[in-house]
C-alpha positions as CSV (number, residue, x, y, z in Angstrom):
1,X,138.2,128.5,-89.0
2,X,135.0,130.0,-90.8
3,X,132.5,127.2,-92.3
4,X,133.3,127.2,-95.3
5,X,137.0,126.2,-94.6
6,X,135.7,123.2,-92.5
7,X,133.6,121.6,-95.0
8,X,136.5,122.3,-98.4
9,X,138.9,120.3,-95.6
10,X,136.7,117.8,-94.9
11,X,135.9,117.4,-98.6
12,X,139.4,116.9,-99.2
13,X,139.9,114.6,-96.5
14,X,137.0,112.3,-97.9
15,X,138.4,112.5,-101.3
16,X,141.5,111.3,-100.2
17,X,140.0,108.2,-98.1
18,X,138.4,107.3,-101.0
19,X,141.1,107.5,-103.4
20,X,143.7,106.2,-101.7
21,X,141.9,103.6,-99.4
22,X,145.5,102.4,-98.3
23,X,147.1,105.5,-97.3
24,X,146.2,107.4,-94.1
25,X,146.6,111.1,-95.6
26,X,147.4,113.8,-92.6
27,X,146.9,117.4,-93.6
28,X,147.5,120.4,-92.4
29,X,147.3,124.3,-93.1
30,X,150.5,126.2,-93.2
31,X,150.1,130.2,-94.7
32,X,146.8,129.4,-95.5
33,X,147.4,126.4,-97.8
34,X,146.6,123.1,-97.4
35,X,149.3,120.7,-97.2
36,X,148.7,117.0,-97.5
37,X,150.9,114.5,-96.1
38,X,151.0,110.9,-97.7
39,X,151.3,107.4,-95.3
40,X,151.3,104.5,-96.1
41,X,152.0,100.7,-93.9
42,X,155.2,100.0,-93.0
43,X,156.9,97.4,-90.9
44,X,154.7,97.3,-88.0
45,X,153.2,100.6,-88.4
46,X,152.9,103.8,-90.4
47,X,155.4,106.2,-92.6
48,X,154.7,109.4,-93.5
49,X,156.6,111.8,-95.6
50,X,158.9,109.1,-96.8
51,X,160.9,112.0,-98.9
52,X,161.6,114.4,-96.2
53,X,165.1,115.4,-96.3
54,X,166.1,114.9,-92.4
55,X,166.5,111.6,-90.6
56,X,163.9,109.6,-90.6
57,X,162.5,109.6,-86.8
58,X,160.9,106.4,-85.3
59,X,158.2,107.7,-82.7
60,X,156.5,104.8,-80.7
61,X,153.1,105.7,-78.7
62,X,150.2,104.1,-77.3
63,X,146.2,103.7,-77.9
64,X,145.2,106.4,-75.6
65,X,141.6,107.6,-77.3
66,X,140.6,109.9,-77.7
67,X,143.9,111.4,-77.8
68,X,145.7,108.6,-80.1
69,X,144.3,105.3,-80.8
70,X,145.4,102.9,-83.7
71,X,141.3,101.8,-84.1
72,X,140.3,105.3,-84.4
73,X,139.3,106.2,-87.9
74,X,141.7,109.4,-87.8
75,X,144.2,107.6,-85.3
76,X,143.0,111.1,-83.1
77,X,144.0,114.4,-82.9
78,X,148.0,114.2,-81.2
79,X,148.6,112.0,-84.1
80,X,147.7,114.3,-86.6
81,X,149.5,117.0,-84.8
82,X,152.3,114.8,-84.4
83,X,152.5,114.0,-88.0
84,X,151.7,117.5,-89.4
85,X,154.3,119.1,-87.2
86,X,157.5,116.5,-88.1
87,X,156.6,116.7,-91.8
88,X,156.6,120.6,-91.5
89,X,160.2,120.8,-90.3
90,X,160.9,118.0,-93.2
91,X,161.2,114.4,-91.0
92,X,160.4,111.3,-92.4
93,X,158.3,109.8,-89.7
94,X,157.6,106.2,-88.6
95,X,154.8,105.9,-86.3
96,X,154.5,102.2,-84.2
97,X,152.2,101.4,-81.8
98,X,153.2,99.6,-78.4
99,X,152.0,98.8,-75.4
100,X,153.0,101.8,-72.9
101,X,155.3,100.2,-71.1
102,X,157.5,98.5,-74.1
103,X,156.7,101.9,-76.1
104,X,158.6,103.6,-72.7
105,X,161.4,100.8,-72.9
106,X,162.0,101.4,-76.6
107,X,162.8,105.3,-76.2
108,X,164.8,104.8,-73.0
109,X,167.3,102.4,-74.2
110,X,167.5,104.2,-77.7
111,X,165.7,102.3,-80.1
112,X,163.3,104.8,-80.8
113,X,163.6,108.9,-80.9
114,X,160.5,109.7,-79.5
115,X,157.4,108.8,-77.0
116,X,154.3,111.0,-77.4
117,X,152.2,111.7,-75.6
118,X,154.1,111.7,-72.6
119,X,152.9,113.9,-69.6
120,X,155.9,116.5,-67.5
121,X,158.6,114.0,-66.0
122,X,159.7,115.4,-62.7
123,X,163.8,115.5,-62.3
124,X,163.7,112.8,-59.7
125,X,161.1,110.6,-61.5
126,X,163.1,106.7,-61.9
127,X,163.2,104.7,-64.9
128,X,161.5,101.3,-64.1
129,X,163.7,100.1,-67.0
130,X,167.7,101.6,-65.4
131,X,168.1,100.7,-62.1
132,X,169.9,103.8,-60.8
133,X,169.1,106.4,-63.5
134,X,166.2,108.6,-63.5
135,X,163.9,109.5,-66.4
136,X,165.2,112.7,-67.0
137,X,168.5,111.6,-67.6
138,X,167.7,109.4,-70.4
139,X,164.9,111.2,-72.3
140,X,165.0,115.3,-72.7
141,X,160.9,116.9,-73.2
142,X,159.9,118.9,-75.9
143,X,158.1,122.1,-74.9
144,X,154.2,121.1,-74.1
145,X,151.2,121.2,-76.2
146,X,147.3,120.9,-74.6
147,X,146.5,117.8,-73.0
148,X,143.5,116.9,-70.0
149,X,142.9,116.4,-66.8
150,X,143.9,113.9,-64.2
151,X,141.5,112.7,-61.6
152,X,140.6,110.3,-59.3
153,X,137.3,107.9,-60.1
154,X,135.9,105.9,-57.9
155,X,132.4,103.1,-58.1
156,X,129.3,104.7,-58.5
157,X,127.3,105.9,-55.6
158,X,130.6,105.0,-53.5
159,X,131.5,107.5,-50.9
160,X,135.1,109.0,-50.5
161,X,137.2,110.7,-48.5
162,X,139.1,113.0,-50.9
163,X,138.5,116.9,-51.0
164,X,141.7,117.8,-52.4
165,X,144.5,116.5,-50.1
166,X,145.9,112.8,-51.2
167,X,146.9,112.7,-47.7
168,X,143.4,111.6,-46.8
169,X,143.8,108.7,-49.1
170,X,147.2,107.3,-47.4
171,X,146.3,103.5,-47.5
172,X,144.0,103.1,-50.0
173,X,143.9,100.5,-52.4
174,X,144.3,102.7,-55.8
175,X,144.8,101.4,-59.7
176,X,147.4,102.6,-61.9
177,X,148.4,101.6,-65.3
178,X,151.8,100.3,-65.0
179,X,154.3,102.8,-66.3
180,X,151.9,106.2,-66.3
181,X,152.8,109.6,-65.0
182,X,150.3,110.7,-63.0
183,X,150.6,113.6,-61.0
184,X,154.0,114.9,-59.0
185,X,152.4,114.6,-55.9
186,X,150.6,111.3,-56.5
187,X,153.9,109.4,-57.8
188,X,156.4,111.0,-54.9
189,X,153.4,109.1,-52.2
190,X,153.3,105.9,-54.7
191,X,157.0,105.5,-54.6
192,X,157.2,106.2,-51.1
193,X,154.4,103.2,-50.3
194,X,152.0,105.7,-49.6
195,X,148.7,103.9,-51.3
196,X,148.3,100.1,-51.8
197,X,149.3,100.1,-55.5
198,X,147.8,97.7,-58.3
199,X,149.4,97.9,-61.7
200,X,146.7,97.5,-64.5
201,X,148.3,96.7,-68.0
202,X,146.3,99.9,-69.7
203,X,143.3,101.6,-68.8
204,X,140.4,99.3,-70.0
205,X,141.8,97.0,-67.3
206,X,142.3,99.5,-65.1
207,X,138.3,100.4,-65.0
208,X,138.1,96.5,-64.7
209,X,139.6,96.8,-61.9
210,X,137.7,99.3,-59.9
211,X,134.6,98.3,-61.4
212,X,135.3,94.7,-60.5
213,X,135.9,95.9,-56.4
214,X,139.8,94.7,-56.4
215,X,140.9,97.9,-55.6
216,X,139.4,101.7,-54.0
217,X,140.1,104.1,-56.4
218,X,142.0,104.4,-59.9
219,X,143.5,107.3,-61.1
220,X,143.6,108.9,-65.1
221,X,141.9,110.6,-67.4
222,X,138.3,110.2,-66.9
223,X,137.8,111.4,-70.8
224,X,140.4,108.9,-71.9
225,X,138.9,106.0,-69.1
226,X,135.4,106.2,-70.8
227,X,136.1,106.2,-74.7
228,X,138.4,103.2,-74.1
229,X,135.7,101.5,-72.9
230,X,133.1,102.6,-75.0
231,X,135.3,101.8,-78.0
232,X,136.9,98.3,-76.9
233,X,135.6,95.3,-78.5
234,X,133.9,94.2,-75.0
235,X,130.3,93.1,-75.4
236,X,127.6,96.5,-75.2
237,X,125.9,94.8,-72.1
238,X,130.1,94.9,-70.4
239,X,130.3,98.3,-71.7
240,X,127.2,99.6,-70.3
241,X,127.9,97.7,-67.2
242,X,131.8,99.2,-66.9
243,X,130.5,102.6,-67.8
244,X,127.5,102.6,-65.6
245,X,129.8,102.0,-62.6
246,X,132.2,104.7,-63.2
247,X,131.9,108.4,-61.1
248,X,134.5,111.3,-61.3
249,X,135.7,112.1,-57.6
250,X,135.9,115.6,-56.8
251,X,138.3,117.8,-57.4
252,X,140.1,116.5,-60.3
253,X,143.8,116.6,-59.3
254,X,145.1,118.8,-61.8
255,X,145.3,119.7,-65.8
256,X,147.8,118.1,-67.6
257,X,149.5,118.8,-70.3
258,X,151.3,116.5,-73.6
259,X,155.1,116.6,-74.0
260,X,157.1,115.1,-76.9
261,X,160.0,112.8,-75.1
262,X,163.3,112.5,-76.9
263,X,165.7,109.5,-76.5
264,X,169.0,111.3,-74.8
265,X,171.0,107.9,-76.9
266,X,170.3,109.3,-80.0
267,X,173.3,111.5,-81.2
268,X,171.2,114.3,-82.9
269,X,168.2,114.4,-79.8
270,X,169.0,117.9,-79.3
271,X,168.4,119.0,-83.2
272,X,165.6,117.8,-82.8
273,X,164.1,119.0,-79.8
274,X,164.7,122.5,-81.4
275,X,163.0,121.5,-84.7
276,X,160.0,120.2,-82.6
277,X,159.8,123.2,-80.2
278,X,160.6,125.8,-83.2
279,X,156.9,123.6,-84.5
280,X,155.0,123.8,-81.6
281,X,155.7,127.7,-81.5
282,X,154.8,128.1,-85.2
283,X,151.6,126.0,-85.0
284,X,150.3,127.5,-81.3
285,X,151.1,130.8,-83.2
286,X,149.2,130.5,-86.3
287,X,146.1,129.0,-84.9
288,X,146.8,125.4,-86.5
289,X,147.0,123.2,-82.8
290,X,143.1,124.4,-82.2
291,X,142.6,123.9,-85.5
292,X,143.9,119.9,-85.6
293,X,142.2,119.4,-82.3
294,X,139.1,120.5,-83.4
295,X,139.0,118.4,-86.6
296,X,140.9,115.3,-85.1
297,X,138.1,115.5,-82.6
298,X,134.9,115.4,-84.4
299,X,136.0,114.4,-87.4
300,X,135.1,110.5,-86.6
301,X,131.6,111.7,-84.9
């Protein structure tokens, strides 16, 4: 995207923040036109393209910034994505935001159609919410689209063990944020009572609790770990104090990418899926997912 693209787009996107203080405008480029996207409140969260002629979809996701985040000024880059490439294949599309673990819940049992972000679900990966059933039987993943890494992080200055084999951590006391996906390896260990597992409720209390010495290690994404923190409403002597006592442990585990996951109750989940892969080929294609990472990254900064 040359220059002078970047600064009529961000022209536009001021123009609209200032016209429309209530709406939260998503736009997007499709054949070289801009196309903007109208929200606006509703029921416990956001609608966009109210008029689209498909089912309206009800997606549920998480504050997970930089990637998503309800307090971010541009809610971040997957949920312009999200919202650009629904409205492109003509979905009405009703956003909420949940805690991970209700958000999960919700698309499991059928409530909602979608979870996003969700990381690769391995076949044999159980639903905490189904006793019996695994979480491939009840929710069906889109293809994927770029996410970040996982890794390990540990207290500053702190030595470690790891070079690249979890099998050098059997024992430890490791964090988790109840519900996650983490790696295949990592979660196949966890569920066999490999580590000493204690469930934070997201990740700000997850660095809380490595910071705070009630556990060895946690486990996430170190990008995601750190801008939680930095923007929680925690006092800036706690944040320096969090942050300060944060290190990356070395090698990360592994790069991970975002999947859209699709509740298998709803009766047209399989239209879908083909709308929202048929998107994610069309916007990789054209240049449009860098493009809306780029922006819904620095567009706040």
């Amino acid at each position: 995207m040359n220059t002078l693209t970047r600064v009529v787009l961000l022209l536009l996107l001021c123009s609209a923040s200032l016209t429309t203080h209530a709406s939260l405008n998503v736009g997007y480029f499709k054949q070289g036109k801009y196309v903007m996207v109208q929200g606006e409140q509703y029921r416990n969260g956001y609608l966009y393209n109210k008029s689209g002629d498909k089912p309206l979809l009800h997606l549920v996701t998480l504050d997970w910034p930089p990637y998503i985040g309800d307090q971010l000024c541009n809610k971040g880059w997957v949920f312009q994505f999200t919202i650009s490439l629904l409205a492109d294949q003509d979905y009405p599309v009703y956003v909420e935001f949940l805690p991970w673990a209700r958000a999960v819940k919700a698309v499991e049992s059928g409530r909602a159609d979608i979870l996003f972000p969700e990381y690769f679900i391995e076949d044999a990966s159980p639903s905490d919410n189904y006793q019996g059933k695994t979480r491939r039987e009840l929710l069906a993943l889109s293809n994927a689209y770029p996410g970040g890494e996982i890794a390990l992080l540990k207290r500053r200055g702190e030595s470690d063990s790891f070079e690249g084999n979890l099998n050098a951590l059997k024992g430890a006391t490791i964090g988790v944020v109840r519900g996650y996906q983490n790696t295949p390896e990592f979660d196949a260990m966890m569920d066999n009572n490999e580590f000493v597992i204690v469930e934070a409720v997201d990740d700000l209390q997850l660095v809380k609790l490595l910071v705070g010495k009630r556990v060895d290690l946690i486990i996430g994404d170190p990008k995601v770990l750190r801008f939680t923190v930095s923007y929680s409403d925690l006092a800036k002597s706690e944040k320096v104090t969090l942050l300060r006592g944060l290190e990356n442990v070395e090698p990360a585990l592994r790069y991970n990418n975002l999947y859209f996951a699709l509740s298998k109750a709803k009766p047209n989940w399989r239209g879908v899926l083909n709308d929202i892969n048929k998107g994610l080929y069309l916007f990789k294609n054209s240049g449009e997912t860098e493009r809306i990472i780029e922006m819904g990254s620095s567009e706040c900064y």
